[in-house]
Structures are given as C-alpha cells and as structure tokens.
N, C-alpha and C positions, 0 to 999 in steps of 0.2 A: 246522086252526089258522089265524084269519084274521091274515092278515100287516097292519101299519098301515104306513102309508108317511108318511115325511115330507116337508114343501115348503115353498121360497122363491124370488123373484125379483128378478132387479135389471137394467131395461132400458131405454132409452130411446132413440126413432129416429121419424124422421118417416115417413109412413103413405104410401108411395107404393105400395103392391103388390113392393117389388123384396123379392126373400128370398135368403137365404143358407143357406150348411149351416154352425150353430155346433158347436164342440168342446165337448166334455165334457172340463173340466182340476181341478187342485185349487186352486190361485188360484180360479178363476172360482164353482166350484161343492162345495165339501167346505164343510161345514156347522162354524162356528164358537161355542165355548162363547159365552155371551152373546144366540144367535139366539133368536127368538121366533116359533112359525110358528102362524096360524089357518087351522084347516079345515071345510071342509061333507063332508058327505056320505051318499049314498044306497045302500042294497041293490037291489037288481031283476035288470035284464037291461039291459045297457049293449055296443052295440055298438063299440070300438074303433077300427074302421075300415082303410081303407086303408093296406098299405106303400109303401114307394117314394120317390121323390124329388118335392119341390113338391103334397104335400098342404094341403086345406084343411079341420080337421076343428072341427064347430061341436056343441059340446056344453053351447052357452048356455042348453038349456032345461031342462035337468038340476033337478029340484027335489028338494033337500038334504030328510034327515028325522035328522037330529043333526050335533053339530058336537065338536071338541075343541081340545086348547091343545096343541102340541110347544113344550116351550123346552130348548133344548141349552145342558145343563149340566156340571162337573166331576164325574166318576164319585165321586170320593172324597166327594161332600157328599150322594150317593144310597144310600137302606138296604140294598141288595143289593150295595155295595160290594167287600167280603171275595168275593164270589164272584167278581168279573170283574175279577181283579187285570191282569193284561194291557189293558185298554181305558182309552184315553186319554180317550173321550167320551160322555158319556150324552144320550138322549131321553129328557124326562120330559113322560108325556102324561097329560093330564087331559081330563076329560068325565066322561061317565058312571059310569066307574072308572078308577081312577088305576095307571098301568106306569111300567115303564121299560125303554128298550133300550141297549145296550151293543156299543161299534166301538170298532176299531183303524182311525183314520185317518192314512195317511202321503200324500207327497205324489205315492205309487206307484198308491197303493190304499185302498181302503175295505174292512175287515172288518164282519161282523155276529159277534159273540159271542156275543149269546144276550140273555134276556126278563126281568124279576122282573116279577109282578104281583100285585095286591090286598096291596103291600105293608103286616104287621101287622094283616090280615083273619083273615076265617076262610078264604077262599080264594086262600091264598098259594100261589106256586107259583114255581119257577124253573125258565128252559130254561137250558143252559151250553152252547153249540158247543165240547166239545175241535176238531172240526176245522171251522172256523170258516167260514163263508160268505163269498165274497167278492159284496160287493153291486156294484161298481164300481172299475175301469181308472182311471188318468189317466195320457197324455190316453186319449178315448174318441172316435170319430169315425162319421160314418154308413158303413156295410157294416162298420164294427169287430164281433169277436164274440170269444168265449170261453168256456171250462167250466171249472166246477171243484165238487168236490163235498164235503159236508160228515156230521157227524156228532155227533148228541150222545144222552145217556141222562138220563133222570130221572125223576121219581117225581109220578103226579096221583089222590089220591086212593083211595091204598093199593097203585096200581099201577105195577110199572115200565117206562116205553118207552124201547126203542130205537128213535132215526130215523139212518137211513140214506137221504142224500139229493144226486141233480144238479140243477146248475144250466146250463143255456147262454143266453148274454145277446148278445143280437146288437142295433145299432145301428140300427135294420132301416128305416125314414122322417125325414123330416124335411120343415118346413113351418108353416102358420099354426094355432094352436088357439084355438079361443072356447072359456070357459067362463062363470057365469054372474058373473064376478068383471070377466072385458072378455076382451079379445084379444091373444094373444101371439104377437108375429111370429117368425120366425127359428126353430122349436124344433127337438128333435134329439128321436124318441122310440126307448125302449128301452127292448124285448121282454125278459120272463126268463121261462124254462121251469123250472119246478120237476117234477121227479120222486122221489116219497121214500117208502118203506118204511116204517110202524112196527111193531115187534117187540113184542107185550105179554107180560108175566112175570108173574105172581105169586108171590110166596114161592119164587122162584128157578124156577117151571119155568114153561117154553114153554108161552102160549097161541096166539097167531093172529098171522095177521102179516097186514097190509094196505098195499096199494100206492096211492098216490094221486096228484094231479100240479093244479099251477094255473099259470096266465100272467097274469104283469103287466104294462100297459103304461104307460111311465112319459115324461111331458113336459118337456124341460130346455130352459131359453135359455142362451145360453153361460156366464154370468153367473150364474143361478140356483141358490142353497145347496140346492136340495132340487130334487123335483120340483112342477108349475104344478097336475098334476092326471095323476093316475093310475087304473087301471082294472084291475082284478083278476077275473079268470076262471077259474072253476071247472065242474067238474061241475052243483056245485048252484047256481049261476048266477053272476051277476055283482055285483062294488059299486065306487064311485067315491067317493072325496076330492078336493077339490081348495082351493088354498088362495083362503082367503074373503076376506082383508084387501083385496082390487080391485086395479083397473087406473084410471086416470084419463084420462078422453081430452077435452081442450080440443075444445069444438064448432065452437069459430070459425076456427081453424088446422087443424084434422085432426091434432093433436100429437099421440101416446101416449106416455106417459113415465111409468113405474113406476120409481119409485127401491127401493132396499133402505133399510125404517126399523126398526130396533130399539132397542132392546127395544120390544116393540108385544106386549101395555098396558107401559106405563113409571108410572117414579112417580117420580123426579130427573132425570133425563133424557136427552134424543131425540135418536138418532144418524140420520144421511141419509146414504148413499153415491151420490155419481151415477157414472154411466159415462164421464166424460168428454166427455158431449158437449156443452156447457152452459161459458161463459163464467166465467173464476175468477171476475168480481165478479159473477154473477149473485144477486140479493138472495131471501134467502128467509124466509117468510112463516108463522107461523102462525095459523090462525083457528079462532074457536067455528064451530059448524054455521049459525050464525045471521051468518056473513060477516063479525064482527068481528074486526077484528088483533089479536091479542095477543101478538105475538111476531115481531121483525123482525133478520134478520141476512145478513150475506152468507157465504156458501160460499167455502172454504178447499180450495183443490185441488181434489180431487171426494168431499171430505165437507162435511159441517155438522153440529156439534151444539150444544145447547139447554140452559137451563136449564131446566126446568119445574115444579118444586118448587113453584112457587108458583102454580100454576093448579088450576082448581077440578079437581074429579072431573068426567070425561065425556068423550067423542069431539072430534075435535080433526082439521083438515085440513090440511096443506102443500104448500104453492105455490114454486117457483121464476121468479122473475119474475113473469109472467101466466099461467101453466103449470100444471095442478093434477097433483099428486105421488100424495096420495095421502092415509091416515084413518092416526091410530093411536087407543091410547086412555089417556085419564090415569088412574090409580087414583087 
C-alpha cells in the first residue's frame, strides 16, 4: 500500500551556513483546514542519506514523473465522511485519481484514521484504523522517538484483510535539504519504520497472511505544515514527493525566504504568513510573470492578505519589499 505524504513550508532567514536543530510543534507544523499543498514526484531508487547531526542532503536533481494537489479540508464536506466520524481533518488529494485521508489532530498529537478512495468509482475502497496510527508527537525534537502500533480490517475486491501493524519514528538528523523547488535550511528529518501483517479471508476462512515493512523519511522546518519532501523505502524500491510550489532566493543579497501562501491556486484571495522576521511596514507586492505590479500592500504583523478576485487566470509572484517570496496561482 503506497503511503502519500503530505507538505508545506514557511521560513525565512539569511543564508549564512549557520544551522540549527528546529522542533517539531503543532503551532509551527499541524496542517490547517484551508492549506493547499503542490507536489512532484518520482518512483526509482532514491537514496535518503545520512543520519546525524549538521547534514547536508541535496536531492535537486530529482526529476518528478507526476505531480498532485493536497488541500486540507473539513472531513464533514468529504464523501467518506459517515465513516471517520472521529477525524477532525481531511486530505483531499487530486492527480491522477482522486482520495482522501482522514486524522485526529490535537495539539498532543497527529492521528491517521484511515484512506477513501476512487470516491463513487468503480474502485472504491475504504481503509478505517480502529486503532489508529499515530503519524506525529508535538513537540518532536531530534534523537525524539517512539512506537505505537495500529490496526485496521476491510474489504478489496471481494476480500477481507486484516492489517496488523508497528510503527517506530525516531527524530533521527537534522540539517540543510536541496530539493529541485530550492534549499531549506534548518530541517529536522523523521525516520518511521513500518512493520504490518496482512491477514486475507475469504467468505470467513483463513487464507495467508503476509509480513511486510517500508521506511519513510520525512523533511520538516520548524514552521512547516507538512513535510519539504519525503522519501519512502521499500523492498520494491523507492519513491519521492516533494512540495513543487519553490523556494525564492534573491540573487543579489543571498536572501532565501519562503513564506507560507494559501490557498495556492486561489480564486478571491491570497493569504501570506511571514515568520517574523521582516519589518511590520514592510510593503508587499504582487506581479504578472512578465514583472508587472498589480497588487501593492503592506504587511500587517506577520501576515498579508489580498484581494484577487479580480485578476486574470494564471501564475502570479510575491515580493516583500525587494525580496522575492514566492508563485501562487489564480484560478
């Protein structure tokens, strides 16, 4: 069963080489109804890399062979609703074929409940965790770790499985990551060992039962709703996502500075979070691809948001100050 992972980010810091070890908190990183996350990603063989402390791991050459849309929604407004009466949060991902996942986020912990997919296809299906996966700790910190293990039953195609499954997730590096989106300083990555059992049944009796197991590794800034880019390891080899929306880096200062924008694509309009680190009146900017303003305001604490209702359909840049932020897109 290939696991999708979701990701977002919101960081901004000048590029001197100094790094830190960020926390994994639910302020900084639990993924909020409203969020909109773009991904790439590839099947192959993807090395991981190094543990430890102060890596530098560059997976900019990474060339994507599909992409998809997460945008975290209210469970009640998703078709699989009645089944995941417990979850406060839904992923709804589009691409190729369209799911949904389903969590309990508190501000302890992150659940996974469980999957719907090819919702009102012909191949519907539903996974349900009665004992629910826990994906993430808050806070989380590097050498953090823990287990816990889960279990669910259901039905694919006239058959029934039980999975019976552990998890142990350890904190296990932290350091710089390139992806082919730009570079993220500061990240915190976290390892999870899956090991799970499925039981098959038909019309009530025992057929086989098989053991199996993958590793994910997964990229967080302190700040970031999701993870940057993730890497999933199996037996039958490897695949990578990582989120597409970029990174911006001013050429002339050495700035990097990734804000958090959503909804991204938008259609009324465009929210900005900065970190903080940016002046209350700093002014901000938006422009066509072709460098023209069409949109000018100043930042309010450390958000900004936009009308845009009335901008045409297409891609769209924003700039704080002289500082380039980042792409969304207008429907």
């Amino acid at each position: 069963m290939k696991k999708i992972i979701f990701t977002i980010v919101a960081i901004c810091l000048i590029v001197t080489g100094l790094k830190a070890q960020p926390v994994i908190t639910y302020s900084g990183n639990a993924s909020q109804i409203g969020d909109s996350y773009e991904f790439s990603g590839a099947d192959g063989s993807f090395d991981p890399g190094p543990d430890g402390a102060n890596q530098n791991w560059d997976f900019s050459g990474i060339s994507s062979s599909y992409s998809y849309t997460v945008t975290v929604v209210s469970p009640a407004s998703t078709p699989f609703a009645p089944d995941f009466p417990e979850s406060n949060t839904a992923f709804h991902y589009t691409g190729d074929n369209e799911s949904f996942s389903y969590a309990e986020i508190t501000t302890s912990e992150m659940l996974n409940d469980g999957m719907g997919f090819d919702p009102g296809g012909s191949n519907e299906y539903i996974i349900h965790y009665t004992d629910a996966v826990k994906n993430m700790e808050y806070p989380f910190s590097y050498t953090g770790s823990y287990t816990d293990s889960y279990y669910t039953a259901y039905t694919l195609n006239g058959v029934d499985i039980h999975e019976h499954g552990n998890v142990t997730v350890t904190a296990d590096a932290w350091g710089s990551v390139s992806t082919p989106a730009g570079v993220y300083n500061n990240t915190l990555r976290v390892k999870s060992e899956y090991t799970y059992t499925d039981s098959v049944f038909m019309m009530g009796t025992f057929i086989s039962a098989t053991t199996n197991s993958y590793t994910d590794y997964e990229w967080y800034t302190a700040t970031s709703h999701t993870a940057v880019i993730s890497i999933s390891v199996s037996g039958d080899g490897s695949s990578v996502s990582y989120r597409s929306d970029g990174v911006g880096i001013d050429e002339q200062t050495g700035f990097q500075c990734q804000m958090y924008i959503y909804p991204n694509p938008a259609t009324n309009r465009i929210n900005v979070e900065f970190p903080g680190k940016m002046s209350n009146n700093t002014e901000v900017f938006i422009c066509n691809l072709a460098g023209k303003q069409v949109v000018q305001g100043i930042k309010t604490g450390n958000k900004y948001s936009s009308d845009i209702s009335a901008l045409p359909s297409g891609e769209y840049i924003i700039k704080a100050g002289n500082k380039y932020v980042g792409k969304f897109i207008k429907r």
